[in-house]
C-alpha positions as CSV (number, residue, x, y, z in Angstrom):
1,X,-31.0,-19.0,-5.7
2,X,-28.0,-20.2,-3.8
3,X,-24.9,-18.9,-4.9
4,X,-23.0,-22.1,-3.8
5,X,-22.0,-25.0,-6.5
6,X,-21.0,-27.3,-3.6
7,X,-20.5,-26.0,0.2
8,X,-18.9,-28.3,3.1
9,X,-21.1,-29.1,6.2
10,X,-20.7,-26.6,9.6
11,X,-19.5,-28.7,11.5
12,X,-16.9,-30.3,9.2
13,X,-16.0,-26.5,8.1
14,X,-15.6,-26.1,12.5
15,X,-13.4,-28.8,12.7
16,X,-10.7,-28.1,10.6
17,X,-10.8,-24.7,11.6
18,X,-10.3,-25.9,15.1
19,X,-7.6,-28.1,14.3
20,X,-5.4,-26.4,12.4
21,X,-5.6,-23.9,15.7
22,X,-3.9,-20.4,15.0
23,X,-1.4,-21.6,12.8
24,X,-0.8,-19.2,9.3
25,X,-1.0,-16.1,8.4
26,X,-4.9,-16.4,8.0
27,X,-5.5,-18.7,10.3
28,X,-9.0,-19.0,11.0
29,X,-10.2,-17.1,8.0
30,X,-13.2,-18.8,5.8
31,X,-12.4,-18.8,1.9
32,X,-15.0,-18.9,-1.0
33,X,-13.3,-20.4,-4.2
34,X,-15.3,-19.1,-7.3
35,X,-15.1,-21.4,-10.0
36,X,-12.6,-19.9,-11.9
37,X,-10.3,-19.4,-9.1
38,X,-6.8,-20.5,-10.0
39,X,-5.8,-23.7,-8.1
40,X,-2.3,-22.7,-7.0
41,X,-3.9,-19.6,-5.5
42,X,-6.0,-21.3,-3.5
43,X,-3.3,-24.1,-2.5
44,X,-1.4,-21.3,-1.3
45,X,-3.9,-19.3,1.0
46,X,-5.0,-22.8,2.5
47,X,-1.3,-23.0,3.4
48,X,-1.2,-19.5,5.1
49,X,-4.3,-20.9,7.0
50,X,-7.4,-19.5,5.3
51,X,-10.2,-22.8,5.0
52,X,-12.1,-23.8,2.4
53,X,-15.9,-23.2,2.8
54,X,-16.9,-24.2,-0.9
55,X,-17.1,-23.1,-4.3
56,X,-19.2,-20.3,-5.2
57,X,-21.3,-19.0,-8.4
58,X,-20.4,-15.3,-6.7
59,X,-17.8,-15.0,-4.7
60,X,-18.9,-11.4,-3.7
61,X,-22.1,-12.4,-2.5
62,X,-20.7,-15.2,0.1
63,X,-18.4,-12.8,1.5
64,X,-21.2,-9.9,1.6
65,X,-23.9,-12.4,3.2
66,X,-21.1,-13.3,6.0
67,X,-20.9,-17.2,4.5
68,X,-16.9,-16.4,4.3
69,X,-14.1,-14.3,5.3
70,X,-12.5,-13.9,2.2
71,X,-13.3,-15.1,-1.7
72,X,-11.3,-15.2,-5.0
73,X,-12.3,-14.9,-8.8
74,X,-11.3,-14.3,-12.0
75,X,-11.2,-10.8,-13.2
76,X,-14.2,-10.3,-15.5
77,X,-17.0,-8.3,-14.4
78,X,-15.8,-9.3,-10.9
79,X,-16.0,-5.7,-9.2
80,X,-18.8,-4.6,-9.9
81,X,-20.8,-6.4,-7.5
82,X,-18.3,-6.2,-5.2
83,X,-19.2,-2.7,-5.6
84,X,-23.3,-3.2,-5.2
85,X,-22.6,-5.9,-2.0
86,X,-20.6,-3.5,0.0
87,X,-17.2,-4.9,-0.4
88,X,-13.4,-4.7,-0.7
89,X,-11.8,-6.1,-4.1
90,X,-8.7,-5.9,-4.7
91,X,-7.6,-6.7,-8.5
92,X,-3.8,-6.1,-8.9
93,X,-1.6,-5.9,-11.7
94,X,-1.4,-9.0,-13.8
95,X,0.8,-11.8,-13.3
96,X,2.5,-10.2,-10.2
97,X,0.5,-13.3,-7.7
98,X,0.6,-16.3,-7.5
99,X,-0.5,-19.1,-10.5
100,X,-2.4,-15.5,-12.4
101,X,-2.3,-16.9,-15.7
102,X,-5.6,-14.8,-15.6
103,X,-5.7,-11.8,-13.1
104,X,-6.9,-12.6,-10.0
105,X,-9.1,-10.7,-7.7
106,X,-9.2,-10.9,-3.8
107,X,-12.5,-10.0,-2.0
108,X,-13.2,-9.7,2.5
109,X,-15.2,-7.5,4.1
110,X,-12.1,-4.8,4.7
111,X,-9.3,-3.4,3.0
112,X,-6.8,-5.1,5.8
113,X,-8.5,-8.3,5.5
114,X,-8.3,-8.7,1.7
115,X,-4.6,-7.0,1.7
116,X,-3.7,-9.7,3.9
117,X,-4.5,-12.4,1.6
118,X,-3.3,-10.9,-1.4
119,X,-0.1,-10.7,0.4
120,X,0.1,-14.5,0.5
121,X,-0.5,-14.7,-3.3
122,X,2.3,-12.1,-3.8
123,X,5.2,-14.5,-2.5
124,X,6.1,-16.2,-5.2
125,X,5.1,-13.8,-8.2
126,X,4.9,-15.2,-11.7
127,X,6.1,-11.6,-13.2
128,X,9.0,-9.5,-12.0
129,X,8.5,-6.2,-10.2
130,X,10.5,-3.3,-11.8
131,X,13.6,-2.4,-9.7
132,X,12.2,1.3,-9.4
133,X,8.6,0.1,-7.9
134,X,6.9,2.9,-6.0
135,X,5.7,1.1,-2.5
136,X,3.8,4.1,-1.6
137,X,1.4,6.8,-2.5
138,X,3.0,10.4,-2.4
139,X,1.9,12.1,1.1
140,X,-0.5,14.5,-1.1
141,X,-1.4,12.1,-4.2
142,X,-2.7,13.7,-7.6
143,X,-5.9,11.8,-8.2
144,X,-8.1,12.4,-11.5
145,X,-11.9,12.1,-11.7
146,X,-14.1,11.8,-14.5
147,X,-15.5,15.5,-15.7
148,X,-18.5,13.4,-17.1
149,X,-20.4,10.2,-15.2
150,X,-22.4,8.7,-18.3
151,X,-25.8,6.7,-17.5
152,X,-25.0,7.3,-13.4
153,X,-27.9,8.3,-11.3
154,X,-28.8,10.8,-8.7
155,X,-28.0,9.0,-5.4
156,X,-24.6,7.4,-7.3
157,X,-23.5,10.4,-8.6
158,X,-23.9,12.1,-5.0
159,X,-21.8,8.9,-3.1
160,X,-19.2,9.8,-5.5
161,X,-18.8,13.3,-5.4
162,X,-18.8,12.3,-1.5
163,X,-16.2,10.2,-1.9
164,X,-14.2,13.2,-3.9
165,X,-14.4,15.2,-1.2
166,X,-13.2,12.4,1.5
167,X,-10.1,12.2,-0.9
168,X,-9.8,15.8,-0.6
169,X,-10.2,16.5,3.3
170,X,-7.6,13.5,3.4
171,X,-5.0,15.8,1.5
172,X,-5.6,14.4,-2.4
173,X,-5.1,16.7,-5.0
174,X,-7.9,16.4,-7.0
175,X,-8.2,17.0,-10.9
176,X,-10.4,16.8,-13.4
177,X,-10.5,14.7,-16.5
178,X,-11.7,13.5,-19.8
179,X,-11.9,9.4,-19.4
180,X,-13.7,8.8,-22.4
181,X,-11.6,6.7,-24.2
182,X,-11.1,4.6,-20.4
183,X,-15.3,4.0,-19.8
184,X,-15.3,2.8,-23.6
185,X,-12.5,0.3,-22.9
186,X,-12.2,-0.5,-26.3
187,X,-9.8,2.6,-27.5
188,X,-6.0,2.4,-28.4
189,X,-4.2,1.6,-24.9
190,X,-2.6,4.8,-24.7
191,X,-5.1,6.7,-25.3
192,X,-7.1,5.4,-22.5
193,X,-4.0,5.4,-20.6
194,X,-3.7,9.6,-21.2
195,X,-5.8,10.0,-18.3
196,X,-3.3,9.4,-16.1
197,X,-0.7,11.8,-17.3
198,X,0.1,14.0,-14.7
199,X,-1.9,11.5,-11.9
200,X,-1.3,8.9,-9.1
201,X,-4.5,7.4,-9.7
202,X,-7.9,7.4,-11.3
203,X,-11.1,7.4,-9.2
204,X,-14.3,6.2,-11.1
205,X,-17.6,4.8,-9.7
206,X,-16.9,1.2,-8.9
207,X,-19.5,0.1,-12.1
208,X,-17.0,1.8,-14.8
209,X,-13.8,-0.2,-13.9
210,X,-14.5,-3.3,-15.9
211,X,-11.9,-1.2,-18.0
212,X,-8.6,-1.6,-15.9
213,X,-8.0,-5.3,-16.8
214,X,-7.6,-4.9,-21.0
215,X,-5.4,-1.6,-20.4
216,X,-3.0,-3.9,-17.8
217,X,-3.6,-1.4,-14.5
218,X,-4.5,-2.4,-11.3
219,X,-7.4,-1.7,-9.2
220,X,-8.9,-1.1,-6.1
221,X,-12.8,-1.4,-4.7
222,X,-13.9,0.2,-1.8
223,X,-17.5,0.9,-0.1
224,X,-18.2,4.5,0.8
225,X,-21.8,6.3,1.3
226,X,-25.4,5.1,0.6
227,X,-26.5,5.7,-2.7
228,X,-30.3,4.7,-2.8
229,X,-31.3,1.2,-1.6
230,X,-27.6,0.1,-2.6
231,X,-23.6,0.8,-1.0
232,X,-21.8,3.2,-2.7
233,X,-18.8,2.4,-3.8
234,X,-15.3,3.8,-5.9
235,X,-12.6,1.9,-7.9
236,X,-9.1,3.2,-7.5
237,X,-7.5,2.5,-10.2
238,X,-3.4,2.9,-11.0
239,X,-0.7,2.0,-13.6
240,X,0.4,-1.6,-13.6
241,X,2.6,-2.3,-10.6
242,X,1.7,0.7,-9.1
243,X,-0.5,-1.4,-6.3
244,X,1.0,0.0,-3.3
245,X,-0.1,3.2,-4.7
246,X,-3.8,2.1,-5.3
247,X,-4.1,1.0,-1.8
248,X,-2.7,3.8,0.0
249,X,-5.1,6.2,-1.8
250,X,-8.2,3.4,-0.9
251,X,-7.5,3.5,2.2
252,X,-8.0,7.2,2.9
253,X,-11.8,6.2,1.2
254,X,-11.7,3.4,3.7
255,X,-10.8,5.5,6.8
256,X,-8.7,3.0,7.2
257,X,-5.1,3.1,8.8
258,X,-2.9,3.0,5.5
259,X,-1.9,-0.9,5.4
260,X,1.4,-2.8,4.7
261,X,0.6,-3.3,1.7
262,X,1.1,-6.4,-0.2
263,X,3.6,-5.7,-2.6
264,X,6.0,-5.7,0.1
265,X,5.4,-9.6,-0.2
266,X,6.8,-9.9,-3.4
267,X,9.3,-7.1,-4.6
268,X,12.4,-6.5,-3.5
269,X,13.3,-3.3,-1.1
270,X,15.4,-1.9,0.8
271,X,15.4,-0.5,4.6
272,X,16.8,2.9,5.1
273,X,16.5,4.7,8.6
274,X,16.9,8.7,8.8
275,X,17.6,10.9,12.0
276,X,16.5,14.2,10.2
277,X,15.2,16.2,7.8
278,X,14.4,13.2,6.5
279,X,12.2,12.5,8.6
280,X,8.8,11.8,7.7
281,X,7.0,15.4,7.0
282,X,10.5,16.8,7.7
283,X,11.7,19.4,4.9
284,X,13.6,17.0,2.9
285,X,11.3,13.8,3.4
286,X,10.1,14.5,0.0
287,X,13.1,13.2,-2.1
288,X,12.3,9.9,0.0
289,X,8.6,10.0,-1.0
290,X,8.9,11.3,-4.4
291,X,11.0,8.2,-5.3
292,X,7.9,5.9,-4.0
293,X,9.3,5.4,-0.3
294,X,7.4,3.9,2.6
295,X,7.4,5.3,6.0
296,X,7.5,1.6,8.3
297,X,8.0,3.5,11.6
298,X,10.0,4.7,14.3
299,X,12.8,2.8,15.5
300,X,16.2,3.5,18.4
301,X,19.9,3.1,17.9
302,X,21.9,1.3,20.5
303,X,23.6,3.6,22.6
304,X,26.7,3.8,21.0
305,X,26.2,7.4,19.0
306,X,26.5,11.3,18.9
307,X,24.1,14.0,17.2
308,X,25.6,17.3,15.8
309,X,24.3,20.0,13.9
310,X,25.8,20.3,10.7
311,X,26.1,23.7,9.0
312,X,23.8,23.2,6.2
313,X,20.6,24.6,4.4
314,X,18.1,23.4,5.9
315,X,20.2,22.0,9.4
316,X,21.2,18.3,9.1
317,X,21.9,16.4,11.9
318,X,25.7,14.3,12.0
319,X,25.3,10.9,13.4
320,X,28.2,9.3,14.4
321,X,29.5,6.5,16.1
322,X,31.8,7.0,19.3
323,X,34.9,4.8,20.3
324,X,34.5,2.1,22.4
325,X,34.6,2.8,26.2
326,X,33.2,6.6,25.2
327,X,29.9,7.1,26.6
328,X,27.0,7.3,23.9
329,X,23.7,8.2,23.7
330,X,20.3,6.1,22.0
331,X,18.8,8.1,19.1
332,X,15.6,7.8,17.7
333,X,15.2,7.9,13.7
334,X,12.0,6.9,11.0
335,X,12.8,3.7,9.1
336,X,11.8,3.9,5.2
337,X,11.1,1.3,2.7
338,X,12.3,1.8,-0.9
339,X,13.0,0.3,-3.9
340,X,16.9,-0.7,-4.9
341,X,16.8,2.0,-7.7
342,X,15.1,4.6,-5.8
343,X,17.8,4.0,-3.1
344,X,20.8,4.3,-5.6
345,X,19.0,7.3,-7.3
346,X,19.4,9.1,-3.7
347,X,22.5,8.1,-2.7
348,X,24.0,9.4,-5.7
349,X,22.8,12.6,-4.9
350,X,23.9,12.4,-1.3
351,X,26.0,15.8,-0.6
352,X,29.2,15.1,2.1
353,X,29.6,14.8,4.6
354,X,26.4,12.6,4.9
355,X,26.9,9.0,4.1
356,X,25.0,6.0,3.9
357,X,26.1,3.1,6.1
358,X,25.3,0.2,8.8
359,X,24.0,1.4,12.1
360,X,23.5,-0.5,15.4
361,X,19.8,-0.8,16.7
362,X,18.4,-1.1,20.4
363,X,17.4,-4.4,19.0
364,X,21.0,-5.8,18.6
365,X,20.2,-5.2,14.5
366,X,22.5,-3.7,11.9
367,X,20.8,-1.7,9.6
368,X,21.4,0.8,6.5
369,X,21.0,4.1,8.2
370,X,22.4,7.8,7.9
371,X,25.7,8.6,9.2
372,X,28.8,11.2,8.7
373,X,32.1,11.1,8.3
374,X,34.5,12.0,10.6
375,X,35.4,15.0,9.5
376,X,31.9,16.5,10.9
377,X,31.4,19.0,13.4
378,X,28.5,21.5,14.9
379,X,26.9,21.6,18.1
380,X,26.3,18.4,19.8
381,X,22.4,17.7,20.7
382,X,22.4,13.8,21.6
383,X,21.2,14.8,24.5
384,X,18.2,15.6,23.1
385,X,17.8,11.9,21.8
386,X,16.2,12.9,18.8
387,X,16.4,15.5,15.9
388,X,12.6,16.2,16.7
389,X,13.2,16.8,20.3
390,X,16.1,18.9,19.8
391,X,13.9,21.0,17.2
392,X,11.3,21.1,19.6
393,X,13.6,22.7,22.7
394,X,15.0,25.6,19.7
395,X,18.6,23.7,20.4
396,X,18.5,23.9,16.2
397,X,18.7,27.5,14.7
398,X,16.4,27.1,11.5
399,X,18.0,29.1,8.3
């Protein structure tokens, strides 16, 4: 049985592909529209470039058989063959994308691929973030697991416990959990929600999440090991708006480089760039990441500043800009994403002299960035050109 209502011709499929040239985000990229797909959704990832193979009875299926690049559907029962084909879904919270008067969920062959579309969808959200949305997973995540796996087999239960301990090797704290009231989906809301307590995010075999849409979370399918004849595969699933979260714990299943993550598309952050102990897996890094904050990278001032060591516990560096016509040096620092209430909620537990203030970039950019005050002083290191490499030459006593 074909799984297409109505497909458009090769060649005609070739042709706009060819014409529209690179153009768009997803230029190039083959969409299945499943017959409940939302028509403002699909408007908008023809827009970003994606074109329209045909409608499909199971969007899963065309993008498992290699008939498209990337598929949307409505919510219902839609994971679970993603899970059986071999797929990525990606079902986030409702009513952050775009036209979700139903939730929406994004299929392609690879977490990238199908975080990439869902991006698109999360321009124009039809549901506000909150202003303390986490964009990351915590560098060690808390993830629970079901103590019991009702009515799963042999090989199943074996892909998952294989998956566990992928999630473990990767750094996840695991833990144990009763999820009864989340597999019977038909409980009080917080009970099923209990699970969580205490949690980043729940992992269950990709056939028991049909439960994350009625309890308003957001989910995340992944392939992992063979079980059987048939791909294994897990659902991550997280509180509602807690996305970025889902995705960066999928991707360690994935073995995948953590991605941008699409909520980035559609919430409103902040940039925030650190010289050190800040730095990411520096000693203090953690009351950036505890607050939800994304690491986006490494990044060089102009050469207008000056590194000290300040006299603190642990040792801080002092950034500070020199007078014109007074010889400076380029530092490197990490750049951070956060949310505008995580951001307040550290800087008004900033201790002096450190401030928060604009810096000048290699780039010719200004951006929010760590600084001193004036009144500063310690050793200066800006030779070093970096915190870490001053660390790593023992120019920093360690207290």
């Amino acid at each position: 049985m074909t799984v297409w209502i109505s497909r458009r011709p090769d060649a005609e499929i070739a042709a706009e592909i060819e014409s529209r040239g690179g153009d768009g985000h997803l230029a190039g990229l083959r969409l299945a529209v499943d017959e409940t797909s939302d028509a403002a959704a699909v408007e908008a990832l023809r827009t970003a470039g994606a074109v329209v193979v045909g409608t499909t009875h199971s969007a899963p299926v065309a993008v498992a058989a290699g008939a498209a690049d990337l598929a949307l559907a409505a919510a219902a029962g839609s994971r679970v063959p993603a899970a059986v084909h071999g797929i990525v879904a990606i079902a986030p919270t409702v009513g952050v994308l775009i036209g979700q008067a139903c939730r929406t969920v994004v299929f392609a062959p690879t977490l990238a691929s199908a975080d990439r579309a869902t991006a698109v969808l999360a321009a124009a959200p039809e549901r506000s973030w909150p202003s303390d949305v986490r964009l990351a997973a915590a560098p060690a995540p808390v993830v629970a697991i079901p103590e019991e796996l009702p009515e799963l087999d042999g090989p199943g239960r074996a892909a998952f416990e294989r998956a566990v301990d992928t999630l473990a090797a990767a750094g996840a704290r695991i833990v144990r959990v009763g999820t009864s009231a989340f597999l019977a989906a038909h409980d009080l809301r917080d009970d099923a929600l209990a699970v969580l307590d205490g949690a980043d995010a729940l992992l269950v075999p990709a056939a028991y999440t049909t439960a994350a849409g009625p309890f308003g979370l957001c989910a995340v399918t992944v392939p992992t090991a063979t079980a059987g004849d048939a791909r294994g595969s897990v659902t991550v699933v997280a509180r509602a708006f807690d996305d970025a979260v889902a995705l960066d714990v999928a991707a360690l299943l994935a073995g995948e480089s953590p991605p941008a993550v699409w909520p980035l598309a559609g919430t409103e952050h902040v940039e925030l760039v650190v010289f050190g102990a800040h730095l990411a897996g520096g000693p203090l890094a953690h009351q950036l990441t505890d607050r939800g904050a994304r690491f986006a990278g490494e990044i060089t001032t102009a050469p207008r500043y000056r590194m000290t060591v300040l006299p603190t516990n642990p040792p801080k560096p002092g950034v500070t800009r020199v007078a014109d016509g007074t010889a400076g040096s380029a530092l490197s620092g990490h750049r951070w994403l956060m949310s505008p209430a995580a951001l307040g909620a550290f800087l008004a537990a900033l201790p002096a002299p450190m401030q928060l203030g604009k810096v000048e970039f290699a780039d010719g950019s200004w951006r929010t960035g760590f600084g001193c005050d004036g009144s500063a002083r310690g050793a200066d290191i800006s030779g070093y050109g970096s915190w870490t490499n001053a660390l790593a030459a023992g120019a920093v006593e360690q207290t």
